[in-house]
Backbone and ligand atoms as CSV (ligand in chain L), in Angstrom:
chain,resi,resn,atom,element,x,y,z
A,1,UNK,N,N,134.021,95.928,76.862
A,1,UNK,CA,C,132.587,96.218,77.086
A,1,UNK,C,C,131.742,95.232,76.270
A,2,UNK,N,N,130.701,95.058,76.829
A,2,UNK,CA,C,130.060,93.641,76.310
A,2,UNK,C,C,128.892,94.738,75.299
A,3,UNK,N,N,128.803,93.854,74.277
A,3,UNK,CA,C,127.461,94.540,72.999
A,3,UNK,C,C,125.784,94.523,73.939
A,4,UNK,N,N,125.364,95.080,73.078
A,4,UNK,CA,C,123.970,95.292,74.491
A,4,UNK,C,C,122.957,93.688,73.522
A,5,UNK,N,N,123.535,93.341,72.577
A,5,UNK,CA,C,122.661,91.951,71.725
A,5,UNK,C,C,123.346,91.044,72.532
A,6,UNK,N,N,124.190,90.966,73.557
A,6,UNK,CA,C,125.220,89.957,74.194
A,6,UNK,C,C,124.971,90.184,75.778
A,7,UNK,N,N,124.727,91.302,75.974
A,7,UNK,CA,C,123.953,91.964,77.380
A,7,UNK,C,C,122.423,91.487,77.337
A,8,UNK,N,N,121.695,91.244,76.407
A,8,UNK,CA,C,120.823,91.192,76.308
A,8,UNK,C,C,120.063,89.423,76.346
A,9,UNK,N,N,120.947,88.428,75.627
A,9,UNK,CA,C,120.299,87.059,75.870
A,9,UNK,C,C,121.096,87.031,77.337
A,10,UNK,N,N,122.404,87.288,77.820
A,10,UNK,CA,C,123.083,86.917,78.811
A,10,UNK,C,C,121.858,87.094,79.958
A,11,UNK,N,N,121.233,88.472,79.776
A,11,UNK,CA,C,120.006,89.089,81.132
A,11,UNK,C,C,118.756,87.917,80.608
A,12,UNK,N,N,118.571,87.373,79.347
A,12,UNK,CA,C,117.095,86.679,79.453
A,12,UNK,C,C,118.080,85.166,80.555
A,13,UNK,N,N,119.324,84.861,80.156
A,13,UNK,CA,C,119.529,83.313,80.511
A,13,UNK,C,C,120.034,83.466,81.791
A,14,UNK,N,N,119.942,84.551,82.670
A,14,UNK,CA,C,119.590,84.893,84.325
A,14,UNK,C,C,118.704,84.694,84.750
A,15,UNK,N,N,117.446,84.334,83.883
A,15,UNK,CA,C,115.725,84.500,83.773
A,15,UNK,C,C,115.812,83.003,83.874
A,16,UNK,N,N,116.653,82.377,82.766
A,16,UNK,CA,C,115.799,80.920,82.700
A,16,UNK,C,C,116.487,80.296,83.637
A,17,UNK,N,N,117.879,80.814,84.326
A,17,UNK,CA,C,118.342,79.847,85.646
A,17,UNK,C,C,117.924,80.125,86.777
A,18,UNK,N,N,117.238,81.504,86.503
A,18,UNK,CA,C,116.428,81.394,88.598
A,18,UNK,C,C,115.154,80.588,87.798
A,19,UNK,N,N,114.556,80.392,86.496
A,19,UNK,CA,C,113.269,79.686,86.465
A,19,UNK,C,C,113.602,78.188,86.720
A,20,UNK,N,N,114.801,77.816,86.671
A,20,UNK,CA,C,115.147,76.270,86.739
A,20,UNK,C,C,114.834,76.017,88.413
A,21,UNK,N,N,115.711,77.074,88.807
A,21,UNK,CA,C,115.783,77.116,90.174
A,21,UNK,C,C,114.167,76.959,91.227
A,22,UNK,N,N,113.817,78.003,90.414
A,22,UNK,CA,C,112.454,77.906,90.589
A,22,UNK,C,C,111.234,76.226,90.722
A,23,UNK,N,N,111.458,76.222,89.286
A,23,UNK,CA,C,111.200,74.776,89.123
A,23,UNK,C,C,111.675,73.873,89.955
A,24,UNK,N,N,112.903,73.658,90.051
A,24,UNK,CA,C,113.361,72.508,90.658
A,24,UNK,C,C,112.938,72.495,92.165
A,25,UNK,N,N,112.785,73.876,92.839
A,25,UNK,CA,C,112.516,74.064,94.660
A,25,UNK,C,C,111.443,73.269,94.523
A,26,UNK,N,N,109.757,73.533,93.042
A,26,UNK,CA,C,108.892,73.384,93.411
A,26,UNK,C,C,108.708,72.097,93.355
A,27,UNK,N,N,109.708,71.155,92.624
A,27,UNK,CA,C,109.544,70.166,92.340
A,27,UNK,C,C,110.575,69.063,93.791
A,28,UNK,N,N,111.256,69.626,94.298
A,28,UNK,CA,C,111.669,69.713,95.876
A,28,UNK,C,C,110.497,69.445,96.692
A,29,UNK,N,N,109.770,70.679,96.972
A,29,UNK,CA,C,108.707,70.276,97.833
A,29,UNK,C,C,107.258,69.328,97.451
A,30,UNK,N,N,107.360,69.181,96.236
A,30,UNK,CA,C,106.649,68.008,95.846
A,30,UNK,C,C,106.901,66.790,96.531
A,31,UNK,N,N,108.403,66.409,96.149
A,31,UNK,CA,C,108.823,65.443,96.975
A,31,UNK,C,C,108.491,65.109,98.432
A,32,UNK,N,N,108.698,66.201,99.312
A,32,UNK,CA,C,108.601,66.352,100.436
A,32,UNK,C,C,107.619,65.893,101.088
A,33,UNK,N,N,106.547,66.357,100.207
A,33,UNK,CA,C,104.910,66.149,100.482
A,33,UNK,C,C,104.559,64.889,100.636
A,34,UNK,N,N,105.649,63.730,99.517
A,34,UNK,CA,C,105.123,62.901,98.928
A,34,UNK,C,C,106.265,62.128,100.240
A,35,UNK,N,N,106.971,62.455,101.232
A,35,UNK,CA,C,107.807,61.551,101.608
A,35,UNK,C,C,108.673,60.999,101.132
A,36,UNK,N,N,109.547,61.416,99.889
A,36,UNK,CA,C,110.439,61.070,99.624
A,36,UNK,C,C,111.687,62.374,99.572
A,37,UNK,N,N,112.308,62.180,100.853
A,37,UNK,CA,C,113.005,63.117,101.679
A,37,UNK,C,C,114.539,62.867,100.633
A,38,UNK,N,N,114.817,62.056,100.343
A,38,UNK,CA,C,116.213,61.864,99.540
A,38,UNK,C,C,116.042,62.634,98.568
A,39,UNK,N,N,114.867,62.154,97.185
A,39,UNK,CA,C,114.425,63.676,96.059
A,39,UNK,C,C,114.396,64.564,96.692
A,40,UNK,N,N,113.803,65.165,97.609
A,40,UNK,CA,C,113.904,66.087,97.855
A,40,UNK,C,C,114.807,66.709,98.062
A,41,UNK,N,N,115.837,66.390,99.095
A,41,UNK,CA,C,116.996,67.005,99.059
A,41,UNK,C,C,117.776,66.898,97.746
A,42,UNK,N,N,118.078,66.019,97.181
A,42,UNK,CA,C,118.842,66.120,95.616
A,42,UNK,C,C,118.042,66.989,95.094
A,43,UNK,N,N,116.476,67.432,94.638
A,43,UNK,CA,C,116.012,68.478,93.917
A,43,UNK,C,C,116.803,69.801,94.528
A,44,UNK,N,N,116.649,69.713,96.262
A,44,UNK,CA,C,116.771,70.988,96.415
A,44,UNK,C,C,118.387,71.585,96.337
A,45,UNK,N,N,119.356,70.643,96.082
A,45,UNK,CA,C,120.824,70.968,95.943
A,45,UNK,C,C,120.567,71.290,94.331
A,46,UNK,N,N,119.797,70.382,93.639
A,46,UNK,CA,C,119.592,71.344,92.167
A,46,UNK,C,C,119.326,72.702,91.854
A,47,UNK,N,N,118.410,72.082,92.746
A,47,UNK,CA,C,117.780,74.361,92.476
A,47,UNK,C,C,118.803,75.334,93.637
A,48,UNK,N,N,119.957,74.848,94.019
A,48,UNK,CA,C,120.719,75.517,94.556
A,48,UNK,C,C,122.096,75.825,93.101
A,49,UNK,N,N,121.529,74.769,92.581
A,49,UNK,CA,C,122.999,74.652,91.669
A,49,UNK,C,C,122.575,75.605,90.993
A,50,UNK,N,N,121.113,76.127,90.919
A,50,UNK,CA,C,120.718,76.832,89.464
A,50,UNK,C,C,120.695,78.384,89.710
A,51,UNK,N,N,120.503,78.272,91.067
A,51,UNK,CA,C,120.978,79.493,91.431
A,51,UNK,C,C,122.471,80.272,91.470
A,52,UNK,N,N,122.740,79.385,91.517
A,52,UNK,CA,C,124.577,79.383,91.620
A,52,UNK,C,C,124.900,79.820,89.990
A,53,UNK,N,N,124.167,79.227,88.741
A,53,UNK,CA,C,124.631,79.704,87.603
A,53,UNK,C,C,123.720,80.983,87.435
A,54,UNK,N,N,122.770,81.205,87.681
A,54,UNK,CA,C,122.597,82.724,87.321
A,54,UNK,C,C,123.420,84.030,88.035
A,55,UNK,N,N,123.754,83.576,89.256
A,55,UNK,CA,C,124.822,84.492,89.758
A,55,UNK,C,C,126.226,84.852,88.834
A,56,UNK,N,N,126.712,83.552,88.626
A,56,UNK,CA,C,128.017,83.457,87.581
A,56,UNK,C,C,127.598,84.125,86.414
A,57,UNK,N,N,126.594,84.041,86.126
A,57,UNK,CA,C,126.123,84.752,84.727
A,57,UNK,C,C,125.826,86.635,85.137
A,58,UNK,N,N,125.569,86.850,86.172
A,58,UNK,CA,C,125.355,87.959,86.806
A,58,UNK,C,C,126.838,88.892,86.955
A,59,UNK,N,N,127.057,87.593,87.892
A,59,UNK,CA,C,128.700,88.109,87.769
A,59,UNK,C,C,129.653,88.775,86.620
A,60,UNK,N,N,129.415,87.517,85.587
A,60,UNK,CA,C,130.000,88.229,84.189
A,60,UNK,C,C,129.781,89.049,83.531
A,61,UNK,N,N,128.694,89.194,83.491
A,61,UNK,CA,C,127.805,90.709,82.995
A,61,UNK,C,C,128.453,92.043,83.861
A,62,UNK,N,N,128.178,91.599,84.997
A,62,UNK,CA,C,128.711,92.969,85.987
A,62,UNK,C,C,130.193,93.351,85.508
A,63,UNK,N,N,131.193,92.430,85.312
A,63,UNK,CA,C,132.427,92.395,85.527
A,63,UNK,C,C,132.960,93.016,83.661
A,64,UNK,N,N,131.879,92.749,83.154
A,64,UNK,CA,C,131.794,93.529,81.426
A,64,UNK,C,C,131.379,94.717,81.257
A,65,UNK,N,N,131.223,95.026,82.152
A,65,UNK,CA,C,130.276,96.465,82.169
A,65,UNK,C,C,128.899,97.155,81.343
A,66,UNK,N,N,128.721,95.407,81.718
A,66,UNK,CA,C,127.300,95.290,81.115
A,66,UNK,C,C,125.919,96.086,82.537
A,67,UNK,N,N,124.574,95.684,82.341
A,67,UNK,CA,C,123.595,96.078,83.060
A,67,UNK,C,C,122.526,95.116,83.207
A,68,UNK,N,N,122.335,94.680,84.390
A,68,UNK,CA,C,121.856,93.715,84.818
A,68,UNK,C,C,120.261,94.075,84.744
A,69,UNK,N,N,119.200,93.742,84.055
A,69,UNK,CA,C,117.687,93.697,83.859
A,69,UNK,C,C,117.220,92.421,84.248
A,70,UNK,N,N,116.467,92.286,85.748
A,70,UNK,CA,C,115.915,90.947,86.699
A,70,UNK,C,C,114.312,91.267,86.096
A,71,UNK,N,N,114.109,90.198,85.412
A,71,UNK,CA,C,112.582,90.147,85.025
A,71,UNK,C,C,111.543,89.130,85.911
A,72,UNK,N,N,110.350,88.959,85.291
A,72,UNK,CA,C,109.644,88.147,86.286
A,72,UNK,C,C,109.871,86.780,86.177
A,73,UNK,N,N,109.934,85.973,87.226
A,73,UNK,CA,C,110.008,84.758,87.101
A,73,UNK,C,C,108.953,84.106,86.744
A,74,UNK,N,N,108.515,83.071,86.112
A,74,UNK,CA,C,107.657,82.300,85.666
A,74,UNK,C,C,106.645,81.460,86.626
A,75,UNK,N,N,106.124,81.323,87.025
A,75,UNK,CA,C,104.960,80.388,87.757
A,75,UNK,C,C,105.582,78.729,87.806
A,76,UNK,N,N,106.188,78.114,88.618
A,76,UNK,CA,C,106.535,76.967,88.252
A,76,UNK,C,C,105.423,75.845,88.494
A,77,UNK,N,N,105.389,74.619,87.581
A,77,UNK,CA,C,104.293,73.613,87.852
A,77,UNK,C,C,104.499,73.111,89.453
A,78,UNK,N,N,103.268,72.511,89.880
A,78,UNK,CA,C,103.736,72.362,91.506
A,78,UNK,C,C,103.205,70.678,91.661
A,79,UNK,N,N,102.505,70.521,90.662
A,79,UNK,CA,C,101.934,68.846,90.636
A,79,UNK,C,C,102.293,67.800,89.879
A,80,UNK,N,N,102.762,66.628,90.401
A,80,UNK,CA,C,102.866,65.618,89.020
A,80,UNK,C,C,102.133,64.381,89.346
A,81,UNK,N,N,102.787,63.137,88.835
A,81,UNK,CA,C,101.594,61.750,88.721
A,81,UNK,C,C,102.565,61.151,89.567
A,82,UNK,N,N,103.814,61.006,89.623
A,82,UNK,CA,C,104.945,60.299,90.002
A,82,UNK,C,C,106.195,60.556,89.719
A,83,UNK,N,N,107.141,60.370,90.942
A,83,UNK,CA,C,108.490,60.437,90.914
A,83,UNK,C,C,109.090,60.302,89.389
A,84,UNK,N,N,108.818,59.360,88.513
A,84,UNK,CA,C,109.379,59.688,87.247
A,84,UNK,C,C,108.993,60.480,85.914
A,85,UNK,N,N,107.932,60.623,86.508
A,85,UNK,CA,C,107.071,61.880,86.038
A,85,UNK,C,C,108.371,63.682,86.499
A,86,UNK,N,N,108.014,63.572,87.173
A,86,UNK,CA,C,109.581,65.122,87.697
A,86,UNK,C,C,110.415,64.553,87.187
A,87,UNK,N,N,111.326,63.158,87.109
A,87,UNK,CA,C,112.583,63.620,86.941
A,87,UNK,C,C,112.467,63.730,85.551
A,88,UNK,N,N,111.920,62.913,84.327
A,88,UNK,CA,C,111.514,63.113,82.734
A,88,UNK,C,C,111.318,64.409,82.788
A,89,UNK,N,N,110.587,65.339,83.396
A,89,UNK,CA,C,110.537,66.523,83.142
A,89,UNK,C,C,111.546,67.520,83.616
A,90,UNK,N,N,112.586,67.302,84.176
A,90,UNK,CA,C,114.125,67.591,84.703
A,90,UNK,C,C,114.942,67.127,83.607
A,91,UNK,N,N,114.929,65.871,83.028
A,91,UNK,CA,C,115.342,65.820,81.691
A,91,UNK,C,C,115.196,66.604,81.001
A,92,UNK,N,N,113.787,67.066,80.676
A,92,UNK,CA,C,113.490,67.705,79.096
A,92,UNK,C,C,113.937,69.195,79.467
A,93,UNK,N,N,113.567,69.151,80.648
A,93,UNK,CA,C,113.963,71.042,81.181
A,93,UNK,C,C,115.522,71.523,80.618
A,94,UNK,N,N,116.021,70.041,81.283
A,94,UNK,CA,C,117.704,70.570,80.766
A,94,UNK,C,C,118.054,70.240,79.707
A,95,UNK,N,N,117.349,69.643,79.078
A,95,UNK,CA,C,117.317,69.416,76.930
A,95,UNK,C,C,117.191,70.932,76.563
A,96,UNK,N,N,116.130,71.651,77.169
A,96,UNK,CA,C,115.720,72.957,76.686
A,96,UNK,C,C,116.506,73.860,77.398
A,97,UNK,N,N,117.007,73.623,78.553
A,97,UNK,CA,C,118.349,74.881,78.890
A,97,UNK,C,C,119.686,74.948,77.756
A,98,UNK,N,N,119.902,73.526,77.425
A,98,UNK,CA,C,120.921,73.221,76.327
A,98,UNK,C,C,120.967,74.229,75.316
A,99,UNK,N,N,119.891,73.876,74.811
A,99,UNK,CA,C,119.627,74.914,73.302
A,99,UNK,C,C,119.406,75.936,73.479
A,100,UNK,N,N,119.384,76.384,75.069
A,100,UNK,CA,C,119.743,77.995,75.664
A,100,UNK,C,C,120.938,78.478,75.179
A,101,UNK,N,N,121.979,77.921,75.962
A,101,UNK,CA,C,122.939,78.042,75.947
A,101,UNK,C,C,123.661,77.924,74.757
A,102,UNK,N,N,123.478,76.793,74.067
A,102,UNK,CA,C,124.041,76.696,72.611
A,102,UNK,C,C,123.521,78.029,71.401
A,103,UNK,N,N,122.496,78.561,71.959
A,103,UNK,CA,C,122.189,80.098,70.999
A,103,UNK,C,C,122.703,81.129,71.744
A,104,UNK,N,N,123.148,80.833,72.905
A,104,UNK,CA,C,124.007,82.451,73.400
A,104,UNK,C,C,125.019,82.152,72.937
A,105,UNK,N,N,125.894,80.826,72.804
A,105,UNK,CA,C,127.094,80.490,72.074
A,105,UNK,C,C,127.228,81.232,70.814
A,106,UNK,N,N,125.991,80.518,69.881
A,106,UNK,CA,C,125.713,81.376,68.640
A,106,UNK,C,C,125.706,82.964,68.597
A,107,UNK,N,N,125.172,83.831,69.614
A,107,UNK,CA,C,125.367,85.031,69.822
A,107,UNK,C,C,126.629,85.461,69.688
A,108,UNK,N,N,127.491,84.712,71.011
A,108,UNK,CA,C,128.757,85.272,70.975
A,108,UNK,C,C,130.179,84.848,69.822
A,109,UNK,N,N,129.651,84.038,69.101
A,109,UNK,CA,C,130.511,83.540,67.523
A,109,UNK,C,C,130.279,84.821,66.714
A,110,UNK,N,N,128.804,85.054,66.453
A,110,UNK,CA,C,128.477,86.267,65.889
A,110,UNK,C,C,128.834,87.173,65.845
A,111,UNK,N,N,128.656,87.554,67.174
A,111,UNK,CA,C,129.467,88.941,67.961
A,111,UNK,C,C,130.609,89.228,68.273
A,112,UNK,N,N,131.126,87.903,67.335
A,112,UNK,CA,C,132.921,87.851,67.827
A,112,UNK,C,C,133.491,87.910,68.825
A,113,UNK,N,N,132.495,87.999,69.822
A,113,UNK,CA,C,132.735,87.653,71.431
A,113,UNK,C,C,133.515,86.675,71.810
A,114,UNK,N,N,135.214,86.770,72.188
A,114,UNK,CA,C,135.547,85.847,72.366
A,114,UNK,C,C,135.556,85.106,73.471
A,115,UNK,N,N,135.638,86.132,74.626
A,115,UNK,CA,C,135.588,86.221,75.735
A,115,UNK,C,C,134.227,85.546,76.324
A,116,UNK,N,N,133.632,86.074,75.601
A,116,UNK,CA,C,131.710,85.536,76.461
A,116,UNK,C,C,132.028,84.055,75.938
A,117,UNK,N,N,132.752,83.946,74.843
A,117,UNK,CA,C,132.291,82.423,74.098
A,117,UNK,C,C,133.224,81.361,75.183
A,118,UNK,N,N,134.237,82.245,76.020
A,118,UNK,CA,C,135.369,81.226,76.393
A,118,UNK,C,C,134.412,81.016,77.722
A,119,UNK,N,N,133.913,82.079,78.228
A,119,UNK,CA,C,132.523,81.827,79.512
A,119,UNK,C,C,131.925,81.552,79.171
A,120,UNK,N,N,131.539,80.832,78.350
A,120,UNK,CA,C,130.130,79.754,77.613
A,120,UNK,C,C,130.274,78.773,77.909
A,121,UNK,N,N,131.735,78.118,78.128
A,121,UNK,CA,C,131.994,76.753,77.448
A,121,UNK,C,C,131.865,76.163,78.954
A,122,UNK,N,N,132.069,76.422,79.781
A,122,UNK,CA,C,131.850,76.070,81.469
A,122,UNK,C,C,129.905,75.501,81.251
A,123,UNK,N,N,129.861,76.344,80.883
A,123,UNK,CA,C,128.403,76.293,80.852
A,123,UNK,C,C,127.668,74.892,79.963
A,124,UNK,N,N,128.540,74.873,78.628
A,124,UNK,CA,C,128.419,73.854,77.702
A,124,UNK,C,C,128.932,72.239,78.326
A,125,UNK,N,N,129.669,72.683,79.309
A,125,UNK,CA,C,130.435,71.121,79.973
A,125,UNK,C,C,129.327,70.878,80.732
A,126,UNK,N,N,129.042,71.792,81.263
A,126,UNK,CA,C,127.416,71.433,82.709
A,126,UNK,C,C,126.987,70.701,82.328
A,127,UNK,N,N,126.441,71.440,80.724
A,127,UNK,CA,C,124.807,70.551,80.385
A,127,UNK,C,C,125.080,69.045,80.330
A,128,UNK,N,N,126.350,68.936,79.514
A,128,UNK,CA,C,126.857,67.887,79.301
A,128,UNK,C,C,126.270,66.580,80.610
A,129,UNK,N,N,126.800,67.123,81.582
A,129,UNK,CA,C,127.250,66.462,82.427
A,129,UNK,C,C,125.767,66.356,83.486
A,130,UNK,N,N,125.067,67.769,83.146
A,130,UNK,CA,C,123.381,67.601,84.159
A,130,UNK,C,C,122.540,66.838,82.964
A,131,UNK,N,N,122.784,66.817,82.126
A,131,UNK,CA,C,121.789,65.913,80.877
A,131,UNK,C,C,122.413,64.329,81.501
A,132,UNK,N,N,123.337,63.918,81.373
A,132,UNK,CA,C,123.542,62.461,81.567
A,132,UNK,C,C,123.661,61.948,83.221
A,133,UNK,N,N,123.418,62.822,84.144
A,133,UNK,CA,C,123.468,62.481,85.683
A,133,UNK,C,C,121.678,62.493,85.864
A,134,UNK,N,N,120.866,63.423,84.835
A,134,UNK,CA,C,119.547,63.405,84.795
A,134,UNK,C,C,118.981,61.933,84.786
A,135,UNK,N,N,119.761,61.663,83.330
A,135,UNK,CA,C,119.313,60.657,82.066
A,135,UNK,C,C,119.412,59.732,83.033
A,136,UNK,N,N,120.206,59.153,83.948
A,136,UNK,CA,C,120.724,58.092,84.687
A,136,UNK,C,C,119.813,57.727,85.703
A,137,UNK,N,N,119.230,58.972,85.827
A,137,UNK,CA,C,118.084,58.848,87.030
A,137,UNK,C,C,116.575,58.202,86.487
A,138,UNK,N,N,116.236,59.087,85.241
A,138,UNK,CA,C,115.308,58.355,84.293
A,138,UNK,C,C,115.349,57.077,84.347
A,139,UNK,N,N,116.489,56.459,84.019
A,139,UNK,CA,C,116.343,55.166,83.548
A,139,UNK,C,C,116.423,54.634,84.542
A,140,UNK,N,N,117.268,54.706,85.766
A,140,UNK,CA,C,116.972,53.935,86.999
A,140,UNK,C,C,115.785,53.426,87.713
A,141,UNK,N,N,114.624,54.866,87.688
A,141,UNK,CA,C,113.595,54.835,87.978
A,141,UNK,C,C,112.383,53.914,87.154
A,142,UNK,N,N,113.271,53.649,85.666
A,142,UNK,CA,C,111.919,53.122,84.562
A,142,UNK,C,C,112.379,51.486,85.013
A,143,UNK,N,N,113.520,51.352,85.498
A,143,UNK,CA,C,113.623,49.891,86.039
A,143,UNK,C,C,113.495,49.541,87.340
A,144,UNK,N,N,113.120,50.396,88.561
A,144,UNK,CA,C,112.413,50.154,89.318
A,144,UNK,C,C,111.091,49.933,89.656
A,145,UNK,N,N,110.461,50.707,88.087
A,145,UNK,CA,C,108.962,50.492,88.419
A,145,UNK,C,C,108.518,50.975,89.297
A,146,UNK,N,N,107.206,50.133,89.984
A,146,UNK,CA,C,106.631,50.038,91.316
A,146,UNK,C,C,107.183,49.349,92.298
A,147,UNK,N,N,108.187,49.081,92.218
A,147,UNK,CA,C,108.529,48.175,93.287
A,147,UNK,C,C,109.288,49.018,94.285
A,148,UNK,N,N,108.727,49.189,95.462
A,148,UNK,CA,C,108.911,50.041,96.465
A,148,UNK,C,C,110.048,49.834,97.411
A,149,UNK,N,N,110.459,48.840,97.324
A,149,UNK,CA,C,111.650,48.586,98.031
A,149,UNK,C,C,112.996,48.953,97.115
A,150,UNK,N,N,112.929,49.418,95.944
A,150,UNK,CA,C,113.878,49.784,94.788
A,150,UNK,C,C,113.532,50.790,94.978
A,151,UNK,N,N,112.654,51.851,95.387
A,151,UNK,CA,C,112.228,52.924,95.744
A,151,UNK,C,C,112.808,53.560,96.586
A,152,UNK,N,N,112.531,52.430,97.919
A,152,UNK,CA,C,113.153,52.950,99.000
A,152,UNK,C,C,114.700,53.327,99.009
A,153,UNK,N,N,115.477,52.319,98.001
A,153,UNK,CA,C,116.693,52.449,98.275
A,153,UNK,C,C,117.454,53.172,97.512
A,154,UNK,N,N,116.659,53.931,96.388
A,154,UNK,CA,C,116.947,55.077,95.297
A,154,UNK,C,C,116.531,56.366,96.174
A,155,UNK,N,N,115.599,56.380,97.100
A,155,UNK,CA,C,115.835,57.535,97.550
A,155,UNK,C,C,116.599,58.034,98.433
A,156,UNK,N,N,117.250,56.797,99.218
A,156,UNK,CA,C,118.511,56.678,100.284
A,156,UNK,C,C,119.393,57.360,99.422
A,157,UNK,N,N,119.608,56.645,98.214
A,157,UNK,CA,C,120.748,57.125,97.301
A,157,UNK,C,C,120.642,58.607,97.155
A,158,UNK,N,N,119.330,59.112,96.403
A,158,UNK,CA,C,119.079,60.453,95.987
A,158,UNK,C,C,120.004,61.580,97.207
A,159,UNK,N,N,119.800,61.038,98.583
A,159,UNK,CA,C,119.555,61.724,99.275
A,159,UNK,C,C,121.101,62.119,99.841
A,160,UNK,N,N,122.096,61.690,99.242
A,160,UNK,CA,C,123.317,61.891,99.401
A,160,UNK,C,C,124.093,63.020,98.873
A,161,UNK,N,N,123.587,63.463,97.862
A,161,UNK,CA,C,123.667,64.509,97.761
A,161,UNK,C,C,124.010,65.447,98.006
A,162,UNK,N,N,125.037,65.916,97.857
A,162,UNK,CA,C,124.916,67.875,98.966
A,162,UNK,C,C,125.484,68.886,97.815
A,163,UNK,N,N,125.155,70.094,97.704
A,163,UNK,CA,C,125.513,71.153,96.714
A,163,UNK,C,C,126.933,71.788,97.054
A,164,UNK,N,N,127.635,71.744,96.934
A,164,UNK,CA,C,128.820,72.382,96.793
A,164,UNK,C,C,128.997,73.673,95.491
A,165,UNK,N,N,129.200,74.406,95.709
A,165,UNK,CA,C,129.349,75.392,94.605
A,165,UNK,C,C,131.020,75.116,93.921
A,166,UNK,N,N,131.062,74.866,92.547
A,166,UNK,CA,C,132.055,74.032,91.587
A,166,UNK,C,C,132.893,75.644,91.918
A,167,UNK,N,N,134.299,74.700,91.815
A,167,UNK,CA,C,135.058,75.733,91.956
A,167,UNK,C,C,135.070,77.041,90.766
A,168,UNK,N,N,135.318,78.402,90.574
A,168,UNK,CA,C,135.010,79.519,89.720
A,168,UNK,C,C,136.557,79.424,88.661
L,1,FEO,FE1,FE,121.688,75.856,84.782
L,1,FEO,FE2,FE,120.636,72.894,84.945
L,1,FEO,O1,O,121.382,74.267,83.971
């Protein structure tokens, strides 16, 4: 049986992955607006991915015989200046999911949770791995500049994309 201090960040960090999710759709149809159909689809396999971890997190809770508390989702921003404008802020988003996750870690060390801590670490490889597939995009974009034909062919790229849910 899971502690209700371990039930308890697990139900807020269900909150902050439908808010990613959230975020990322709105930052999806930004794209859209803007004609760049490749972001868009790569945003929107993101905010599929993010949905996909609050379920797993749902899941585990359920399967602990914990109790699932769905709070309100947050208002996501819906405007920016430019394409590298969203993805810097997709960076920092998942800088700040990090140190989510790394204090439920801390929870479950605490709590001697060994179990939650060994279902953490899936979670700890992600960031790993959505922080530097982010980062890659950042910098691609800060060396394309304005130049629209580097544009064009980063969003061809973007647009390859497809969400697969990682095996469980
Ligand atoms: Fe659920 Fe992008 O971390």
């Amino acid at each position: 049986m899971i502690s209700k201090k371990m039930n308890e960040v697990f139900n807020g960090q269900v909150n902050a992955e439908l808010y990613s999710s959230y975020l990322y759709l709105s930052m999806s149809t930004w794209f859209s607006e803007k004609s760049l159909s490749g972001f868009a689809s790569w945003m929107r396999a993101q905010a599929q991915e993010e949905l996909f971890h609050s379920i797993k997190i749902i899941d585990y809770i359920l399967e602990r015989g914990g109790s699932i508390q769905l709070d309100t989702i947050e208002k996501p921003e819906g405007d920016w200046s430019s394409a590298l404008e969203v993805i810097q802020e997709t960076a920092d988003h998942e800088a700040k999911v990090t140190g989510l996750i790394n204090g439920l870690v801390d929870v479950a060390l605490e709590e001697r949770d060994h179990a939650a801590n060994i279902f953490l670490q899936w979670f700890v490889a992600e960031q790993v791995e959505e922080e530097s597939t982010v980062g890659e995009v950042v910098e691609k974009l800060k060396m394309i500049g304005d130049a629209s034909a580097g544009m064009f062919h980063m969003d061809m790229e973007m647009g390859k994309r497809v969400f697969t849910p990682p095996a469980e």
